[in-house]
C-alpha positions in Angstrom: 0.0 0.0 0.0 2.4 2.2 0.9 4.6 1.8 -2.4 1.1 3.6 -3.8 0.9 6.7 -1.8 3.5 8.5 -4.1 2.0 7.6 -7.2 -1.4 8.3 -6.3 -0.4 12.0 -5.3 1.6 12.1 -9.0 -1.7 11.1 -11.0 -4.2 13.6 -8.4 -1.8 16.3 -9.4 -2.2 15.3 -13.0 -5.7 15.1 -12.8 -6.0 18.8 -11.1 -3.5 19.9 -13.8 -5.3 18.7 -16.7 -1.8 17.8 -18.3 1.3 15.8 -17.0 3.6 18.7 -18.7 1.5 21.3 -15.6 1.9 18.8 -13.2 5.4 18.2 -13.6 5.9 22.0 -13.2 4.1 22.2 -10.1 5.4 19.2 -8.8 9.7 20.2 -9.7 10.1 16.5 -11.5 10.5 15.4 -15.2 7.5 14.9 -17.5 9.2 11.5 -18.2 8.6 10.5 -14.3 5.6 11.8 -13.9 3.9 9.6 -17.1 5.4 6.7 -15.8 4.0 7.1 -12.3 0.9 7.2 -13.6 1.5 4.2 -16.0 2.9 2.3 -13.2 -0.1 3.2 -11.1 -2.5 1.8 -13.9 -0.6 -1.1 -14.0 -0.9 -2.0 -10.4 -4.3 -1.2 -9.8 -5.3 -2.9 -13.3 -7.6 -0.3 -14.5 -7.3 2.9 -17.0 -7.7 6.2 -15.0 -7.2 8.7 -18.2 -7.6 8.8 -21.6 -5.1 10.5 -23.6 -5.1 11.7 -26.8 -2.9 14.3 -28.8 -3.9 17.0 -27.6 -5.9 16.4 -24.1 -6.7 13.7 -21.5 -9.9 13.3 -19.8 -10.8 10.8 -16.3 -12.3 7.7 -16.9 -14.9 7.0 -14.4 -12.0 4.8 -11.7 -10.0 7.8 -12.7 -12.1 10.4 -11.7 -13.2 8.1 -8.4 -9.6 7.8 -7.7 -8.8 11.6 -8.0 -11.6 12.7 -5.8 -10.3 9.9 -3.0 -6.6 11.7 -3.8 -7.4 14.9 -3.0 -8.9 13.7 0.3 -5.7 12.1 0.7 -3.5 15.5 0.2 -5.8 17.3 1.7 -5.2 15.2 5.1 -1.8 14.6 4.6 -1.6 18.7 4.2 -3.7 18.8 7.0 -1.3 16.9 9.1 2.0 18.7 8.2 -0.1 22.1 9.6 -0.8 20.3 12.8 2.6 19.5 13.5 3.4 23.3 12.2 0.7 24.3 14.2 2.4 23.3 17.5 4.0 27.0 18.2 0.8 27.9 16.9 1.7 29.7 13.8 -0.1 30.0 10.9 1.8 29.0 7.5 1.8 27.1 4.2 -0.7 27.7 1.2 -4.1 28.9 2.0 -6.5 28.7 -1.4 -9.5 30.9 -1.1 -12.4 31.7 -3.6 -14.7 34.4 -3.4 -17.7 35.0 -4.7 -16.6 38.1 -7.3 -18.8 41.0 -6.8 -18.1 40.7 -3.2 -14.9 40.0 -3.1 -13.6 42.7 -5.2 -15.6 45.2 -3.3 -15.1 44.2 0.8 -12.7 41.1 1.2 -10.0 42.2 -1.1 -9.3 45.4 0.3 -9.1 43.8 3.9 -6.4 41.3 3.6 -3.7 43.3 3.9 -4.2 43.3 7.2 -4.8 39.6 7.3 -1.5 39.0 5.4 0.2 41.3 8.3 -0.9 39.6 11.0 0.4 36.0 9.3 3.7 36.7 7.7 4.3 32.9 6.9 1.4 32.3 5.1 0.4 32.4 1.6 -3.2 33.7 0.2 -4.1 32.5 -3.1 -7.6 33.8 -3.7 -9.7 32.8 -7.0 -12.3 35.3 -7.7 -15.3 33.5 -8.6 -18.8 34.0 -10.9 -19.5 30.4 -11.4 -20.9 27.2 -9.6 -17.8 25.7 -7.5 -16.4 22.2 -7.3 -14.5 23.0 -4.2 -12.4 19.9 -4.3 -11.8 20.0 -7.7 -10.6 23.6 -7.8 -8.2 22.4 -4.7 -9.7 25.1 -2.4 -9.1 25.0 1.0 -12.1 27.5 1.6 -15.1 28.8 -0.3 -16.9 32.3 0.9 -20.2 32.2 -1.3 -23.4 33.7 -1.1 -24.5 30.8 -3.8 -27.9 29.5 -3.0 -26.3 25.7 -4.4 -24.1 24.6 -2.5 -21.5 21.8 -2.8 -22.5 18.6 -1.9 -20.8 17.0 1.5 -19.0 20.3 2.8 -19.4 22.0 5.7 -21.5 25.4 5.2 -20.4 28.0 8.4 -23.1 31.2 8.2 -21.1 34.3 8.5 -23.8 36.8 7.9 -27.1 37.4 6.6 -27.4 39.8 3.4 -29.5 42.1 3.8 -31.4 43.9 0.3 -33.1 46.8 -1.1 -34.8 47.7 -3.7 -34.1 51.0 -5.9 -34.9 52.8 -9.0 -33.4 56.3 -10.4 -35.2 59.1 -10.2 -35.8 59.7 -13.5 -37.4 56.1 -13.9 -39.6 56.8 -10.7 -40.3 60.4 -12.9 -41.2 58.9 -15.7 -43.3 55.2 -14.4 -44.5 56.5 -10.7 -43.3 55.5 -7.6 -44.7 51.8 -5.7 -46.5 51.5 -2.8 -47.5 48.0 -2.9 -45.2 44.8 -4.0 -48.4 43.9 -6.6 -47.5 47.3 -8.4 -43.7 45.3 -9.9 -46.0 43.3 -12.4 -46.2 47.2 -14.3 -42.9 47.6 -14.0 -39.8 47.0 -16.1 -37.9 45.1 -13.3 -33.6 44.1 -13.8 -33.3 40.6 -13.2 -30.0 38.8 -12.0 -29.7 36.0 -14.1 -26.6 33.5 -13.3 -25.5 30.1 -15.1 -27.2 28.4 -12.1 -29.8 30.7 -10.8 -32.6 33.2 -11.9 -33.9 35.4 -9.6 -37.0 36.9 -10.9 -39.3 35.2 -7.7 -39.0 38.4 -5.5 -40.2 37.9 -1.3 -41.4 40.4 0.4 -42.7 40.6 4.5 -44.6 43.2 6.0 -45.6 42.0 9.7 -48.3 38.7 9.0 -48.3 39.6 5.5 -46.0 37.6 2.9 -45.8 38.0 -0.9 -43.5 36.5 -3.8 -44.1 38.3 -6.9 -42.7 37.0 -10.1 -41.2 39.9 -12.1 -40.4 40.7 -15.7 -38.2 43.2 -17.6 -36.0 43.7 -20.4 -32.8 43.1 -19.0 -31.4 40.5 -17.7 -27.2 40.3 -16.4 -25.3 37.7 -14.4 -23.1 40.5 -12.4 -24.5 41.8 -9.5 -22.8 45.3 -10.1 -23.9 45.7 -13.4 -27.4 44.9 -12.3 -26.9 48.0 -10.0 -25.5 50.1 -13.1 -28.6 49.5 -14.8 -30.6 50.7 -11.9 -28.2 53.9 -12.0 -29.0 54.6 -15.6 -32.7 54.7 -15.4 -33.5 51.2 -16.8 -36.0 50.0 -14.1 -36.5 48.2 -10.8 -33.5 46.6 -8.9 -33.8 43.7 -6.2 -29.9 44.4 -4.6 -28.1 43.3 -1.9 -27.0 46.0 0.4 -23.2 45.4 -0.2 -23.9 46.2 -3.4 -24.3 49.9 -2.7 -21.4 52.7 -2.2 -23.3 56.4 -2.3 -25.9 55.9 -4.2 -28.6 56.2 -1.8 -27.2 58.8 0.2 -26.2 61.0 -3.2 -29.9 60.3 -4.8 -28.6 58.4 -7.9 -31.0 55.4 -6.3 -34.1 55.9 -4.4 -35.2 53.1 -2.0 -38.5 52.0 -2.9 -41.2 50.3 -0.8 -39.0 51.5 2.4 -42.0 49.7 5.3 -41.6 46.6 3.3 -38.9 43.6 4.2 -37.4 42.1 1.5 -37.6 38.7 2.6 -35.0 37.4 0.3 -32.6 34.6 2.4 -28.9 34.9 1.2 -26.5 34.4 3.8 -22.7 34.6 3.0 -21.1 31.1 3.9 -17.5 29.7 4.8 -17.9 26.2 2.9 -15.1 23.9 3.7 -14.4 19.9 3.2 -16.2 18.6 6.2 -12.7 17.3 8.3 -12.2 16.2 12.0 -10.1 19.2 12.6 -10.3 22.1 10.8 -6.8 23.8 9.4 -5.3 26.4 11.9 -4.8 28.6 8.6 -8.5 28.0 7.1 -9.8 28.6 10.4 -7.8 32.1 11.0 -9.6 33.3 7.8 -12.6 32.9 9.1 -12.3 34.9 12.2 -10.7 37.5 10.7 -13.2 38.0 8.3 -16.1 37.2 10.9 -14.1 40.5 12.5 -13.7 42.7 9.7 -17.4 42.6 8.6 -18.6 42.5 12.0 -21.8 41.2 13.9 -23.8 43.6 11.9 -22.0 44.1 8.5 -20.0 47.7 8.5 -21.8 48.2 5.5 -25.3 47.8 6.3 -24.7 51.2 9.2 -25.5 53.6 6.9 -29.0 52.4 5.9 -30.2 51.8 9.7 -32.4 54.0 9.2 -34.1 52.2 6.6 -34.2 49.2 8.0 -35.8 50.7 11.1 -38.9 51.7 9.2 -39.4 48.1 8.1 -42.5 46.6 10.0 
């Protein structure tokens, strides 16, 4: 068993890779060795893991079994070194983060700095994201996602609830009227998010007992939160946004809040997603308290519209 471990690693890199030429470069051995590692490895276990051709090379199913079994392998086996690095209790090695984008860009990026300060020894790879992830497969040590979809058998930590509001320009609310009751959206050209997993055009609203989902319509339709916002800006309807979302805006009059006593009822909470492990990794858990920190019990962000969210009912 033992004489497997080393190949195994060779064919999971391979696999993550997509080539053995990538492999061998992140691994510092020859091509040459790393082919017939893998060849070996077939031999032994008397089954075909990839197919190659000229130009690519794809899992066959006890391939792709095997790889997602090899990760778990590195990833305890990386786990391990930590803990025994972890004795002086330092934090160190390779931390691999993705993000979702929009947020990302706008409140965690600007923030690690000071993360990187505090732990000299470690380094942050972050992958800025826009698309359903395969955490294991994208060799993450830690997803923050606001996805409503998310991975299968990993751990899912709430770090806060996003909060939403919805907003028009002036000069649409000129030109169509204002709203007073959800039921009024159906006459209105309304932007809708629309990502490669997820519509949202099913907009929830609460107002004390009462409760409504209104399904909305429009003529545009964008998979990037910010540019869902721009469109708002530039007078092209309604916008359903998450409160992150905003810089200004609201308090310079380029966006007007609309139905202000209403709730919007929408449930997206940002989430640490992790491989479920019996110990979590001193470095991936250090990430998570300092960004619990930075955005706070009640996001930094969200202090500006309190008194918004005070006339909600």
């Amino acid at each position: 068993m033992l004489e497997l471990l080393e190949p195994i690693a060779i064919f999971t890199h391979v696999a993550r890779a997509g080539s053995f030429s990538a492999a061998a470069r992140r691994l510092g051995i020859s091509k040459s060795k790393v082919s017939t590692q893998v060849a070996d490895l077939e031999h032994k276990l008397g089954v075909q893991l990839i197919q190659r051709t000229t130009r690519s090379l794809s899992l066959t199913e006890a391939g792709n079994l095997l790889y997602l079994q090899g990760e778990e392998l590195l990833r305890d086996a990386e786990q391990a070194v930590a803990s025994v690095h972890n004795l002086n209790d330092a934090t160190r090695g390779v931390l691999k983060v993705g993000i979702s984008q929009s947020f990302g860009t706008m409140h965690i990026i600007p923030a690690l700095p000071d993360f990187m300060a505090k732990h000299p020894e470690l380094e942050l790879q972050v992958s800025l994201l826009d698309h359903k992830v395969d955490v294991v497969s994208e060799g993450l040590d830690l997803l923050l996602t606001m996805s409503e979809q998310l991975p299968l058998g990993m751990v899912a930590r709430p770090l806060m609830k996003c909060q939403f509001l919805l907003t028009a320009s002036p000069e649409y609310i000129a030109k169509h009227g204002n709203i007073s009751r959800p039921e009024q959206l159906v006459d209105h050209n309304c932007l809708v998010y629309q990502g490669e997993w997820h519509e949202h055009s099913m907009w929830q609203f609460r107002k004390g007992e009462d409760y409504c989902e209104i399904g909305v319509t429009g003529n545009f339709r964008v998979d990037n939160a910010p540019a869902l916002k721009s469109a708002a800006v530039s007078g092209l309807g309604v916008a359903y946004l998450a409160s992150y979302l905003f810089e200004d805006e609201i308090e310079n009059g380029t966006l007007v809040p609309l139905l202000p006593d209403w709730q919007l009822a929408n449930n997206l909470p940002l989430q640490a997603v992790y491989p479920r492990r019996k110990h979590l990794a001193p470095k991936v858990s250090a990430f998570i308290e300092f960004i619990k920190g930075h955005i706070g019990t009640t996001p930094y962000w969200d202090a500006k519209f309190d008194h918004l969210y005070k006339m909600r009912k």
